[in-house]
C-alpha positions, 0 to 999 in steps of 0.5 A, a space after each residue: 500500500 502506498 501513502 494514497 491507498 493509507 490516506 484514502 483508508 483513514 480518510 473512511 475510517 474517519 467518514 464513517 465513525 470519526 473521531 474513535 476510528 483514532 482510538 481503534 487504530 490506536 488499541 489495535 497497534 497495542 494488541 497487535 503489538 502485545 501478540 506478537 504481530 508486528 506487522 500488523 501493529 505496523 499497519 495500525 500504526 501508519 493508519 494511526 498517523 495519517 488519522 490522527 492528522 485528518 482528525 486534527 486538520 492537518 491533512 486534508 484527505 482530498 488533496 494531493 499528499 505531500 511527503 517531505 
C-alpha cells in the first residue's frame, strides 16, 4: 500500500465513525503489538498517523499528499 491507498483508508475510517476510528487504530497497534504481530501493529500504526492528522486538520484527505 502506498501513502494514497493509507490516506484514502483513514480518510473512511474517519467518514464513517470519526473521531474513535483514532482510538481503534490506536488499541489495535497495542494488541497487535502485545501478540506478537508486528506487522500488523505496523499497519495500525501508519493508519494511526495519517488519522490522527485528518482528525486534527492537518491533512486534508482530498488533496494531493505531500511527503517531505
Amino acid at each position: 500500500m502506498g501513502a494514497s491507498d493509507f490516506c484514502q483508508l483513514a480518510a473512511e475510517l474517519n467518514a464513517d465513525n470519526g473521531p474513535e476510528a483514532l482510538d481503534y487504530a490506536r488499541r489495535a497497534v497495542v494488541a497487535f503489538e502485545a501478540d506478537g504481530a508486528s506487522d500488523r501493529a505496523q499497519f495500525w500504526y501508519l493508519l494511526s498517523v495519517f488519522l490522527d492528522d485528518i482528525v486534527t486538520h492537518r491533512l486534508n484527505p482530498d488533496a494531493a499528499i505531500t511527503i517531505h
